[in-house]
N, C-alpha and C positions, 0 to 999 in steps of 0.2 A: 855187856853183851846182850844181845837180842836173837831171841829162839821162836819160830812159831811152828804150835803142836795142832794137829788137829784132832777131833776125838768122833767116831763112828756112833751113831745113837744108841749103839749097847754100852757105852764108853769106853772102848777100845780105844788106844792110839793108831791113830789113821793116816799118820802125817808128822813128819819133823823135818824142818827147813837144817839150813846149813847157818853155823853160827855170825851175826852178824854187828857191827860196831854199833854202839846208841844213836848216832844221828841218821841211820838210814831206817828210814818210816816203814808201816806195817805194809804199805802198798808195794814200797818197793822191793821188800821180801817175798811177797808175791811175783810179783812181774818176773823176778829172778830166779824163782824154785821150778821144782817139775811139776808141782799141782794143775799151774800155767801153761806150763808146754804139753803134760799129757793128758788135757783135759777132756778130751774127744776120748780117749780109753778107760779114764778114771769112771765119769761121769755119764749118766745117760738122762735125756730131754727130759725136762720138767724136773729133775733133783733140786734140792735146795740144800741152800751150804746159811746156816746161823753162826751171826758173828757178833762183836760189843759193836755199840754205838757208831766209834770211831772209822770201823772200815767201810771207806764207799768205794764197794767194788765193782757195782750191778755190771759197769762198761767194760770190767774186765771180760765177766764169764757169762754176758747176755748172747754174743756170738755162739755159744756153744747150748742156749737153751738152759741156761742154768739160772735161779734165783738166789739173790745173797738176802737172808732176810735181819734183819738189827733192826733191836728198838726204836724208836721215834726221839730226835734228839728233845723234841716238847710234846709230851703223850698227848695224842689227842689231837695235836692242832695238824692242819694241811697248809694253815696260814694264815698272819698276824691280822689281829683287825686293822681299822681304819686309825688308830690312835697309836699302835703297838708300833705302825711299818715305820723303818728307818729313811731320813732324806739322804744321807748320807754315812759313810763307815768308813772309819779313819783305822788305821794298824801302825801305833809307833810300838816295834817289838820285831830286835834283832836274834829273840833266840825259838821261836816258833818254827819247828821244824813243819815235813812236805805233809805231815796229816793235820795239820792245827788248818793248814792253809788251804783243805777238801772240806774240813766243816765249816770255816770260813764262808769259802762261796755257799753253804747250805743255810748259813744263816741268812745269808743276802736273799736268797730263793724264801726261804719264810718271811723273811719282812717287807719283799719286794722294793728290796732297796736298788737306787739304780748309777750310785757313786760311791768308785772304791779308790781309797787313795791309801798306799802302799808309803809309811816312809822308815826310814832309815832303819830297815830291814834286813840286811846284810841278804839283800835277793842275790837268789844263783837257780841257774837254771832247774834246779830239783824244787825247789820252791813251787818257781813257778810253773814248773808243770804239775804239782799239789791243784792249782788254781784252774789248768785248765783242764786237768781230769774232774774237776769238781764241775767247770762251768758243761762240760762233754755229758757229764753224768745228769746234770740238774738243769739244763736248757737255761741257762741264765742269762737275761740279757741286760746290758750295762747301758747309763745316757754317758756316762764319763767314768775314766782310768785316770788314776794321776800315782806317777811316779817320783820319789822322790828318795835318792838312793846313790848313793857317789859311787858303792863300790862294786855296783853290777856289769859284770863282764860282757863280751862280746856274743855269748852264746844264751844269754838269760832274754837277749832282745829278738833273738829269733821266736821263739814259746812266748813272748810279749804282743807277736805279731798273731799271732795261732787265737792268743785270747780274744784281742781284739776282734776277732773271725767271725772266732764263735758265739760271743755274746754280743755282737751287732753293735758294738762302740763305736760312738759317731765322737767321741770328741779323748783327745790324750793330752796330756801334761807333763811334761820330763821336767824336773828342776833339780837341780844342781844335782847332776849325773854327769858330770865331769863328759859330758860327752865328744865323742873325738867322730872323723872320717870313716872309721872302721865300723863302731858301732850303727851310726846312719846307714851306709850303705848294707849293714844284718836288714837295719831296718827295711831299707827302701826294696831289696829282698823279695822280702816276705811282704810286702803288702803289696808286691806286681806279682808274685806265687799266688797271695792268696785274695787277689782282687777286692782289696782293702778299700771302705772309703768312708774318709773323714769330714765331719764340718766344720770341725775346728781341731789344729793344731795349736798349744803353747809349749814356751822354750824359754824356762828363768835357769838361764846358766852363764854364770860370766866365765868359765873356764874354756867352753866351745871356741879354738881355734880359728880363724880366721875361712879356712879350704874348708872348714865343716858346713859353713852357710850353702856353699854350693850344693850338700848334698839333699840339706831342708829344703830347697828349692824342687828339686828330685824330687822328693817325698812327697811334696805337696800337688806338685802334678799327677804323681801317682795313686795317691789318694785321693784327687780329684775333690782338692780341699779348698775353701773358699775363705775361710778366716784364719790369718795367723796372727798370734799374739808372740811379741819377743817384753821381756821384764828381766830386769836387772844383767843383761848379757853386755854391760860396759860395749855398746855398737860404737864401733870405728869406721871409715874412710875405706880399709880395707875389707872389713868384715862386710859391709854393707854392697861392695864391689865385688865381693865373691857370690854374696847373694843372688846378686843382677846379675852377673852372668849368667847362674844358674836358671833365671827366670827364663830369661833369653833363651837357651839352649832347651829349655823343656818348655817352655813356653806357656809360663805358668799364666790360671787366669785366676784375679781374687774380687770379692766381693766387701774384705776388709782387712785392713791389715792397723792392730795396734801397736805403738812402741808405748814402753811406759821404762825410759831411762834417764838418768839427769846427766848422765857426762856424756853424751854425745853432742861434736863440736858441730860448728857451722858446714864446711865440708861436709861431713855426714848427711846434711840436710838434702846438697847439691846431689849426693846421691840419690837419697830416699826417692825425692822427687822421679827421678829416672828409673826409679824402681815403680814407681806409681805407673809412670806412660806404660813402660813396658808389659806390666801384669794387666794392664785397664781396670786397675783398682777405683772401687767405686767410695771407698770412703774410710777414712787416713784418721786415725785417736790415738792423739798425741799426752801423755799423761806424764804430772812429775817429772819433765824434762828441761824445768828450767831455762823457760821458753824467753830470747830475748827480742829486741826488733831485729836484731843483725839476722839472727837463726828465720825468723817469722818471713820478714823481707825474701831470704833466699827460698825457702818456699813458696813465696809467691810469684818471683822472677821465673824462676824454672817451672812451676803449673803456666805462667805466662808465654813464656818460652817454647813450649814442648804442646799447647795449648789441649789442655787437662781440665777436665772437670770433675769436679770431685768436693764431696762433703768432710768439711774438718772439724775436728772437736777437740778441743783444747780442757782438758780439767786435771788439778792439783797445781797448778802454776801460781798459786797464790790470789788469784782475784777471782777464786770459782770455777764454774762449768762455764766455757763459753762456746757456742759452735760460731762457724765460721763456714760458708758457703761460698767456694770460688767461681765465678760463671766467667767463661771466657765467649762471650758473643762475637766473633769475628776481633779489632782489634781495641774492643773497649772493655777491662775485666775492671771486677768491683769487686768489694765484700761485702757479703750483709752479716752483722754481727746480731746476735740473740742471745737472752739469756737463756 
């Protein structure tokens, strides 16, 4: 059980919450007591409330002119030198409740780190709104999110959307988050609510149904996104057709679009291609895909066809990095090959 007391400077007790289970964090005993609700009558401007380390409340009780003052989680510092700051901050750790993940983003705010990747977390939306009272409270701003979490529900990606907001994330990663139609459109959501924009989306999930591609198409219009990457989502005939529609219908435009899958068959390619015209994708990275002439051929029948141009780059196919530039001049198209 979990109780929080508060003590008046003569050490009086000043305060006693209502009893609460272990996993509900010290903030959220806050949010829920009367401290919170009658702080306008409690409290008068300029008071200050001293607490441990752990409670980042400033954004609670700054509306009411109130100071929460706590230690410094690194005495002394405002922020890591040049050697100390992190490139990146990885969390494999499913049992870190909603305050582990408030100090979290404060470490990110001392190191000026600006990649967070989340995996197999057991995220739920208490979590991660841990993250964005942290990013609210601490102005944090991210170059990349990456998620990586199978068993994050439909309501964890709304407050996913909210982070992204607030800490100016230009680029997201979902991988294998079993993602379905319902969770997209949380997504797609909140990022036309809260005027979201992306430069890059990825999407490594082979579980995403086929009608889900339609709604990444969505997204990416609405995030007004120019690069998508798809990795290991096993693309099919259909999956790739639902995409295209989707492009279609929103009228998505891209600046690059990577696959990096090895089972996708020839068909698929006769898509992709139509996926090219339609977005006026300007340049196609095809990776680890097991590239043969039949596949190779059909992309360049349908760039011929559809008459597309467009920069190709071929790498992990076994013979190296090679790009490939298709120019369609009227009706004589070439390839110049490079290493």
């Amino acid at each position: 059980m979990e109780v929080l007391i508060g003590n008046a400077p003569t050490g009086a007790v000043s305060f006693i919450s209502d009893c609460y289970g272990e996993s509900v964090s010290d903030r959220s005993i806050i949010e829920q007591s009367d401290l919170l609700a009658e702080a306008r009558a409690t409290f008068e401007k300029g008071d200050s409330i001293m607490a441990d380390k752990g409670y980042l409340l400033q954004g609670l009780f700054a509306p009411f002119d109130v100071k929460i003052n706590t230690p410094t989680l690194m005495k002394g510092m405002t922020q890591l030198s040049q050697e100390q700051r992190l490139q990146k901050l990885s969390i494999i750790d499913n049992s870190m409740n909603e305050d582990g993940y408030e100090i979290l983003v404060h470490i990110l705010k001392l190191s000026d780190c600006k990649v967070l990747v989340l995996q197999n977390c057991c995220l739920t939306k208490t979590k991660l709104q841990g993250v964005l009272n942290g990013c609210r409270d601490q102005n944090v701003q991210l170059q990349k999110l990456g998620i990586v979490d199978n068993s994050m529900k439909e309501d964890g990606y709304e407050i996913l959307v909210h982070i992204l907001k607030l800490s100016d994330c230009k680029e997201l990663v979902l991988e294998d988050c079993c993602l379905t139609k319902t969770k997209l459109q949380g997504v797609l959501n909140g990022c036309r609510d809260q005027n979201i924009q992306l430069q890059k989306l990825a999407i490594l999930d082979s579980t995403m149904p086929a009608d889900a591609y339609h709604d990444v198409a969505a997204v990416v219009k609405a995030t007004k996104c120019t690069w998508v990457h798809f990795e290991r989502c096993d693309l099919s005939k259909e999956k790739l057709e639902c995409l295209g529609m989707g492009c279609k219908e929103s009228q998505v435009l891209l600046q690059k679009l990577v696959i990096v899958d090895n089972s996708m068959k020839e068909d698929g390619y006769e898509i992709l291609v139509h996926i090219l015209k339609l977005s006026d994708c300007k340049e196609l990275v095809l990776e680890d895909c097991c590239l043969t002439k039949t596949k190779l051929q059909g992309v360049l029948n349908g760039c011929r066809d559809q008459n597309i141009q467009i920069s190709l780059e071929l790498t992990g196919n076994g013979d190296g990095s090679l790009n490939i530039g298709i120019l369609h001049p009227d009706s004589s198209s070439r390839l110049c090959h490079g290493m």
